[in-house]
C-alpha positions in Angstrom: 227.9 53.6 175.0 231.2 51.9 174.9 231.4 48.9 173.2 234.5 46.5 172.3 235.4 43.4 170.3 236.4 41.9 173.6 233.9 42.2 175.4 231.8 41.5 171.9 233.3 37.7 171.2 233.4 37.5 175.1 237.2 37.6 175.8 237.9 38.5 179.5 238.5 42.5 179.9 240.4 44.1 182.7 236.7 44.1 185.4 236.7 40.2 184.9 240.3 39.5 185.6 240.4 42.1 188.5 237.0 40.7 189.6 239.0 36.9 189.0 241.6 37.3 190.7 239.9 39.4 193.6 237.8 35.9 194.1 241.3 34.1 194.1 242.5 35.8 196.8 239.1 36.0 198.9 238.9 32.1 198.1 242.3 31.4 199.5 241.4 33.3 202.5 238.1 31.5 202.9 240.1 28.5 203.1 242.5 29.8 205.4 239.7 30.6 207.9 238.6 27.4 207.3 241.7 25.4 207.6 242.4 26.9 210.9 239.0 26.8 212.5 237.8 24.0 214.7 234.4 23.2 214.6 232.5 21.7 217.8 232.3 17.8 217.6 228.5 17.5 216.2 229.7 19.1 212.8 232.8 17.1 211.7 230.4 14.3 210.6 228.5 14.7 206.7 229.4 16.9 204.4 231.5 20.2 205.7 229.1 23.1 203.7 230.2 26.3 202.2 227.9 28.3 201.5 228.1 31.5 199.4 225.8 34.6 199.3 225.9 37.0 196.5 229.3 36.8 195.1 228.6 34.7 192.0 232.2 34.9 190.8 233.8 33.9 194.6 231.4 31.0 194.3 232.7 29.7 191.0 236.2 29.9 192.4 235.5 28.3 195.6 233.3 25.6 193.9 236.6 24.9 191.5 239.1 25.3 194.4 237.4 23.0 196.7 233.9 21.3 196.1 234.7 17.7 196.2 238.1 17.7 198.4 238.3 17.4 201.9 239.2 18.7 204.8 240.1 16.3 207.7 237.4 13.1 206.9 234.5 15.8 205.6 234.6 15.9 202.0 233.8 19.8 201.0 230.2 21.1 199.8 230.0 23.5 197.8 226.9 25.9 197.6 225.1 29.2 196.2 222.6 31.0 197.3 220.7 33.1 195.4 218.1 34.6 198.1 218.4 35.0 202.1 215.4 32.6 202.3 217.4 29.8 200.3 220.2 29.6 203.2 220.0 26.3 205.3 222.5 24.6 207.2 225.8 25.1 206.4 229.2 25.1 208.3 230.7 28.1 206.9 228.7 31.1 205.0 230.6 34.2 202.8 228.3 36.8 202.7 228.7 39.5 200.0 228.9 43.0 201.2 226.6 43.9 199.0 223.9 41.8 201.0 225.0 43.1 204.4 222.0 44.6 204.7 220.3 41.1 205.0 222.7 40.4 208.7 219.7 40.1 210.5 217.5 38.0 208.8 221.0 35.9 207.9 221.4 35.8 211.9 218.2 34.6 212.5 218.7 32.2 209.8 222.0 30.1 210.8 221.8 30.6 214.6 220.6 27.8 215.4 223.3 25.6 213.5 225.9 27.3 214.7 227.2 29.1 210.9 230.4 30.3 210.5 229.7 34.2 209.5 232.1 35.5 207.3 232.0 39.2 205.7 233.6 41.9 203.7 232.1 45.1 204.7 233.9 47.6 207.4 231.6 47.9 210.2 230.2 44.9 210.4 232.0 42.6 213.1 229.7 43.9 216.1 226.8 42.7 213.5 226.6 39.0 213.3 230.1 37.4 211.5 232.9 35.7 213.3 235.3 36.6 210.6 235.3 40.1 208.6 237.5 40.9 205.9 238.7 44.7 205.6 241.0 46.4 203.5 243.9 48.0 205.1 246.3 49.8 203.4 245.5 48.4 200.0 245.8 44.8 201.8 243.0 42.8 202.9 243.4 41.9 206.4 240.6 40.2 208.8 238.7 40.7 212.2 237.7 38.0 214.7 234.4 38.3 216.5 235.7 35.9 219.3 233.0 36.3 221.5 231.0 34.9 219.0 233.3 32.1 218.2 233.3 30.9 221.9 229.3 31.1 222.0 229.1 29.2 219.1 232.5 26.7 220.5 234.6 27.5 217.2 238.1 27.0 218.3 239.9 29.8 216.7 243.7 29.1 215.9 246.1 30.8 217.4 247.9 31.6 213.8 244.3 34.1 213.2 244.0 35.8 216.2 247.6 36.5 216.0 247.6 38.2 212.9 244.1 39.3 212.9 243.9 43.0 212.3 241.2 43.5 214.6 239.6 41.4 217.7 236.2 42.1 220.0 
């Protein structure tokens, strides 16, 4: 078994600060979708909600990045969920591609209130998200479910479908 003084006296090895900054980026992008994503006129009152499933670290990030600012006259929420049956209403959710095998019962889930989807898993944008982030060419690039955004009356900004790498 490996062991090292690093990781011993819990100093951040190479996983954590490629797993860091990985969660930098994907929180940036998060906010990106956000930023330039309207929401129908029944959700830009309260609290604006984001909710993330299974990504512990992108949570952390986000939750320092955001929770407590505002976007337009919503101040930002903030929350992590541990288990599918914890999710409840939220404005946007990031789902870990490691719990893409939970899009159903997720679906089921938010439908109703009208969730922002997001993903990170190939394959998935015919599956339930609006948004889907893929790697392309060692860059992460994003899809746009836009059928879904118009059932669900997202106004989609013209800057993302533009450079989206992928539309349906």
């Amino acid at each position: 078994m490996a062991f090292s003084l690093s990781t011993a006296f819990g100093q951040p090895n190479s996983f954590d600060d490629a797993a860091k900054t990985q969660a930098k980026k994907m929180s940036r992008m998060v906010f990106f979708m956000m930023k330039y994503t309207d929401w129908p006129k029944n959700h830009k009152s309260g609290d604006f909600v984001i909710g993330v499933y299974g990504d512990e670290v992108l949570y952390k990030e986000v939750s320092s990045s955001y929770n407590g600012t505002s976007t337009g006259s919503q101040k930002i929420k903030v929350v992590r969920y541990i288990s599918v049956n914890e999710i409840s209403d939220c404005h946007l959710l990031y789902i870990a591609g490691s719990k893409s095998n939970y899009m159903d019962q997720i679906n089921k889930k938010v439908d109703h209130n009208k969730t922002l989807l997001i993903t990170n898993k190939s394959g998935l944008l015919d599956k339930g998200p609006t948004i889907n982030f893929v790697p392309v060419n060692g860059r992460m690039k994003w899809e746009l479910n836009l059928t879904k955004a118009k059932k669900y009356n997202f106004i989609i900004g013209e800057d993302l479908k533009r450079s989206a790498h992928k539309t349906i």
